[in-house]
N, C-alpha and C positions, 0 to 999 in steps of 0.2 A: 406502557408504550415508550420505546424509546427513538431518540432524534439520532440521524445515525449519516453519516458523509460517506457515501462512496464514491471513488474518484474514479474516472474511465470507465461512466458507466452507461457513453451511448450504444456499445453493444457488447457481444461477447460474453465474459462470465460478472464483470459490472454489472451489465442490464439482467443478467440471470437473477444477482442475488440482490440487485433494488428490486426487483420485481416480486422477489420473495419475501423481500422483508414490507414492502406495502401490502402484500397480500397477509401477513400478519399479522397486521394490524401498527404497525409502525411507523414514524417520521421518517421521512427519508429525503437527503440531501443531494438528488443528482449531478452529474456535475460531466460537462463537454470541454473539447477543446476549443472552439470555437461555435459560430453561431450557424454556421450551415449543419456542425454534429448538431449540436440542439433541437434542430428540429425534430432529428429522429426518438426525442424523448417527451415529444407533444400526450403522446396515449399516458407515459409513468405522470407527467405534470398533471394532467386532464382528473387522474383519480389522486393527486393531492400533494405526490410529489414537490420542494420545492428546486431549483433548480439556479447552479451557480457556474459560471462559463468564464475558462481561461485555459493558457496555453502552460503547462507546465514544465516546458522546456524555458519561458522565459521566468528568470527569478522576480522580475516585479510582479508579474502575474500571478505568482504563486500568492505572494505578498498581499496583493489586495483581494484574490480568490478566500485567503485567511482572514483577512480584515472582514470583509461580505459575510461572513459566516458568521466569525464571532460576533458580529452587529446583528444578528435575527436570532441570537438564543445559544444556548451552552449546548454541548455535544455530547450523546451519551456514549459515542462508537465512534471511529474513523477505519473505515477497510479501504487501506492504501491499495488498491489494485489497478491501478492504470500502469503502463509499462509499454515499452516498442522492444522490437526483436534487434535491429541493427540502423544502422545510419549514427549520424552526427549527435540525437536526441537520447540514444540511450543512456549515460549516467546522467544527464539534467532530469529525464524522466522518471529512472528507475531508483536514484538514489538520493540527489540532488533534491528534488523535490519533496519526497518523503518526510527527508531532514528537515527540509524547512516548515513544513507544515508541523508537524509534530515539534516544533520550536516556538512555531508562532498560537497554534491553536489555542484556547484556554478552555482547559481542563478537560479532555475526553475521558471519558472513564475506563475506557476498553480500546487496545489498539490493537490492530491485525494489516499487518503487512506480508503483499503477496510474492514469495518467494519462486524458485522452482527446482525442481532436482538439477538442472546444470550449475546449479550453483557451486557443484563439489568440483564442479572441472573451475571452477572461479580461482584466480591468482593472490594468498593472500599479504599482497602489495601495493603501498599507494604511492612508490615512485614512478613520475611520469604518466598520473593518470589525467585524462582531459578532464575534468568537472565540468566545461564550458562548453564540451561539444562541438570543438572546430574541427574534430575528425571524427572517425568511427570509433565507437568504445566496443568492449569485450560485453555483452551478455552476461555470460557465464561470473566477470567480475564485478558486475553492477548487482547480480542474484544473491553472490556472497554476501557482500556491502551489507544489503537490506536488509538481509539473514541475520546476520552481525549488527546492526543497527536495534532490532528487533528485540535483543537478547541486552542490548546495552542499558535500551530504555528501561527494559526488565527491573536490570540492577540498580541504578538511577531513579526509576519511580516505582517501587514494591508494591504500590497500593494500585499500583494500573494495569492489571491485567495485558501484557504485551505481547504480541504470539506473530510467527511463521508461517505460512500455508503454504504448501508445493499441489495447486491444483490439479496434476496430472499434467499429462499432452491431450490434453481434449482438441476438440473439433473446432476451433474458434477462425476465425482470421489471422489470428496470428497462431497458431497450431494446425492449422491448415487441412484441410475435407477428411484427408485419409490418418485422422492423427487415433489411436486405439482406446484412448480412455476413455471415462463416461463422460460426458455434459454436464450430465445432472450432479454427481456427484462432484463436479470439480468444483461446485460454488459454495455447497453447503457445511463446509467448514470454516469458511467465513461467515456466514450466518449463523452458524451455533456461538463460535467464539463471540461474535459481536455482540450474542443477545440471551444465549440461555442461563441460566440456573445450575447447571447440573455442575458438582464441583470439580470434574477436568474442565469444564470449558473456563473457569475461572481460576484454574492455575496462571503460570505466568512464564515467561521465557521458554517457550515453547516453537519443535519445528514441526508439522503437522501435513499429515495426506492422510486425507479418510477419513477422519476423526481417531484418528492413532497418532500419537505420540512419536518421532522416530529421530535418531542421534543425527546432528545433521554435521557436516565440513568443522572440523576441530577447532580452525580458526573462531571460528563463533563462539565459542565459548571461552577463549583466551580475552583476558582481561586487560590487555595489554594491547592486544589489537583492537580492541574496541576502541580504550581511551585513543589510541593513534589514529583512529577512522574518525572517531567524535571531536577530534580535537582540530584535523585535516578541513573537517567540513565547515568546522565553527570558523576556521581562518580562513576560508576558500567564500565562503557565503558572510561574512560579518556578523552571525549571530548562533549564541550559545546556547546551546539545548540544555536547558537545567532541570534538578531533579524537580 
């Protein structure tokens, strides 16, 4: 059994793959933005769920959202999968937070952050990008980031399985009623990486749809762009992601 954080996971493909992974028999760390989402995770808490609430656009909250956890037990997974499509919150959401949790955590053993295919339309540039959120950010350039973040920690921690997921355009609320991929399948690539055995899922720096492997935006794997992403967020947020 492993204990396992997923973040934005009061509905959509969070609630998909906490729900899959307590039905496998697994710890699972739910987790809302506030206390009114919380409620809709009464059924995942009721079978055993535990459950951690905070606003991931604000950095302190991220901060003691981190503290909260690491005070109830070490972490075997984190599936970063909370994210907004547009407004003010996208890079505090999409990237900003990530960073910081994965800075502050101690010691996941497996990390899976959730990417998307716009991430190739993403800009790889971080002059003039908001991290704070007082206007609208690019989507497209927060997907990159995380892409790239993903691939950094890679290189940075070899012993931690770090990976990618592009869930499709599922059906979700934010992929909206008429969107053509599957459901089912958009979640379960974060649940293999987070928790199987089989030796793909325990590779590393990985970009992933469907449980296939595929090359993602160049930038991501430039080594250079990474250190200037990782080194942008460490001087933007006050704290350094170490290997």
């Amino acid at each position: 059994m492993s204990r396992i954080l997923v973040t934005g996971s009061a509905d959509g493909l969070g609630r998909a793959a906490a729900e899959a992974l307590l039905s496998a028999g697994h710890q699972v760390v739910v987790h809302a933005r506030n206390p009114q989402r919380a409620r809709s995770l009464d059924a995942l808490t009721g079978r055993g769920a535990d459950l951690v609430v905070g606003d991931l656009a604000d950095r302190d909250a991220v901060r003691r959202l981190a503290a909260e956890v690491d005070g109830t037990g070490p972490l075997d997974a984190v599936v970063h999968n909370a994210g907004v499509w547009s407004g003010p919150a996208v890079m505090p959401v999409n990237i900003v937070a990530p960073y910081l949790l994965t800075a502050l955590l101690r010691g996941p053993r497996r990390l899976v952050y959730l990417s998307s295919g716009s991430h190739f339309g993403g800009r790889p540039g971080l002059t003039g990008v908001d991290w704070r959120g007082r206007g609208a950010g690019s989507y497209a350039d927060s997907k990159l980031f995380v892409t790239t973040l993903a691939a950094a920690v890679a290189r940075l921690r070899p012993r931690v399985p770090s990976n990618a997921v592009d869930p499709g355009w599922v059906p979700t609320k934010m992929g909206g009623p008429h969107a053509p991929d599957d459901l089912e399948l958009g979640h379960e690539t974060q649940v293999w990486l987070a928790t199987a055995d089989d030796p793909e899922a325990l590779t590393t720096g990985g970009y992933w749809y469907h449980r296939r492997r595929r090359p993602p935006h160049p930038a991501v794997h430039d080594e250079a762009f990474q250190d200037r992403l990782l080194r942008t967020l460490a001087e933007e947020t006050g704290t350094e992601l170490r290997p």
